[in-house]
C-alpha positions as CSV (number, residue, x, y, z in Angstrom):
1,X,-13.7,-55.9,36.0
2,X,-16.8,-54.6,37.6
3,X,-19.1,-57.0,39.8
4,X,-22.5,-57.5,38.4
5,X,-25.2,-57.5,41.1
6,X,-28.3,-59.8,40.7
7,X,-31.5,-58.0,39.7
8,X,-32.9,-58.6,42.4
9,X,-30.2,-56.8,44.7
10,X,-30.0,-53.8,42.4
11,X,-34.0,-53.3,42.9
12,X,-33.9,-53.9,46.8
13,X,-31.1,-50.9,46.4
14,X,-32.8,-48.9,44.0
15,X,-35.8,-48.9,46.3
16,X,-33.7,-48.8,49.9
17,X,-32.5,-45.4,47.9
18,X,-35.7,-44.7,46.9
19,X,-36.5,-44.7,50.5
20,X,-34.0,-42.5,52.0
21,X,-34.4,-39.9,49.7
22,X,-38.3,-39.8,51.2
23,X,-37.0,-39.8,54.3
24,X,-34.7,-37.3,54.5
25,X,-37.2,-34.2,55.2
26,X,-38.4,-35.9,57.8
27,X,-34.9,-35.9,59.2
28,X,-34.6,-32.8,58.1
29,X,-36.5,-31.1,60.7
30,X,-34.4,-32.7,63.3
31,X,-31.8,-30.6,65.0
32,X,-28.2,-31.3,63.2
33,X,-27.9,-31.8,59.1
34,X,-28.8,-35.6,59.2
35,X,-31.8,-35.2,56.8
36,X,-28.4,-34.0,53.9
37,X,-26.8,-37.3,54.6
38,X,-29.9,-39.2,54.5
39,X,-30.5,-37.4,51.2
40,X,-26.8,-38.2,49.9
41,X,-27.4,-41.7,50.9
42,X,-30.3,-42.5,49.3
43,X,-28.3,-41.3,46.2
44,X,-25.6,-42.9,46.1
45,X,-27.4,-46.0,46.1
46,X,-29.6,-44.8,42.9
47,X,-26.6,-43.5,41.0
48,X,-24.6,-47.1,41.6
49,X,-27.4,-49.3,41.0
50,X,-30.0,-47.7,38.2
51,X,-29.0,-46.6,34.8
52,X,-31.7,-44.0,34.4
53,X,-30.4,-42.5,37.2
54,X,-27.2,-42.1,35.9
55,X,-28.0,-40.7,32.7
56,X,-30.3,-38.1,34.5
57,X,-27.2,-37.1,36.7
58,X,-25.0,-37.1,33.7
59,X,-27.7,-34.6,31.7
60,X,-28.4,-32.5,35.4
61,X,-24.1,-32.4,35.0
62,X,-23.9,-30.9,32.1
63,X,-26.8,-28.3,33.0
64,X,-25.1,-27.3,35.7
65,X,-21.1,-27.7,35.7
66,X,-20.5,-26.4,39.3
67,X,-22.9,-28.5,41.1
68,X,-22.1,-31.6,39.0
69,X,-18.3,-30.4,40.1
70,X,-19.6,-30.6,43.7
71,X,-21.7,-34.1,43.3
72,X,-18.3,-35.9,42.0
73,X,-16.2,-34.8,44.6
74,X,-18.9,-36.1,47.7
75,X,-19.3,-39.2,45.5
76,X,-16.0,-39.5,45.1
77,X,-16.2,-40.4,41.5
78,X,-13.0,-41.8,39.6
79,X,-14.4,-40.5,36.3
80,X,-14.3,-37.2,37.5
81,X,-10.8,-37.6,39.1
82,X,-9.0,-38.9,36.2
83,X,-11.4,-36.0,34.0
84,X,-9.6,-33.4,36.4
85,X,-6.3,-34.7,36.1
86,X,-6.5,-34.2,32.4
87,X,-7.5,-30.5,32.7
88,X,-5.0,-30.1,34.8
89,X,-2.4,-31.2,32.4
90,X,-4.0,-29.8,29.9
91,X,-3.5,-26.4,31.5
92,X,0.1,-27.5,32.3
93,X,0.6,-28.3,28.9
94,X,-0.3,-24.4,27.5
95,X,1.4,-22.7,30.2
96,X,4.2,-24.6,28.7
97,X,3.8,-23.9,25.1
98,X,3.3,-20.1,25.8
99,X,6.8,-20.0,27.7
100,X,8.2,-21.5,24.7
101,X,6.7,-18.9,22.5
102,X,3.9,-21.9,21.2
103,X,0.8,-20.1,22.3
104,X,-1.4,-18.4,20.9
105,X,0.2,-15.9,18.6
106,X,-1.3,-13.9,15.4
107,X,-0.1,-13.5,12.0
C-alpha cells in the first residue's frame, strides 16, 4: 500500500523540484556535470509528487520511446522493470513457438 503524503508536503516537494530544475543551469556552468543531477533531482521530486507531471512524462514517453527507455532506467521505475520483463518473455515465448514449428507460417 502506497503512503499518502499531506498536501502540504507534496507542494513543499513540488516546489523544492520546481526549484532545482531552475537551478540547474546555473550549476551548469560549473566545471563537472552537477547542473544534470541537479536537473534529475528536481525531477524526480515532480514526477513522485504531482500528477500532471506524470501524465506529461507518460505522453513525452510515448513520443519518444528511447528517451522514455532512458528516463525509467535513471528513475529506476518498477513499472518499467516488470514492463521489460514482459517483453522479454514475450520474445522468449516466440523464439519458442518458432522452434516448435508455431510461428509464423503461411497457408
Amino acid at each position: 500500500m502506497a503512503h499518502t503524503r499531506s498536501p502540504l508536503v507534496r507542494t513543499v516537494l513540488v516546489m523544492t523540484g520546481f526549484f532545482l530544475i531552475a537551478l540547474s543551469p546555473v550549476v551548469g556552468i560549473l566545471p563537472g556535470p552537477g547542473g544534470i543531477f541537479v536537473f534529475a533531482g528536481g525531477l524526480v521530486l515532480l514526477l513522485q509528487n504531482a500528477q500532471w507531471a506524470q501524465r506529461a512524462f507518460a505522453r513525452m514517453k510515448r513520443r519518444w520511446p528511447r528517451f522514455g527507455h532512458y528516463a525509467d532506467m535513471a528513475l529506476r521505475r518498477s513499472s518499467a522493470r516488470r514492463r521489460r520483463l514482459r517483453e522479454k518473455e514475450a520474445k522468449i515465448a516466440r523464439a519458442e513457438a518458432e522452434l516448435l514449428g508455431l510461428g509464423h507460417t503461411t497457408r
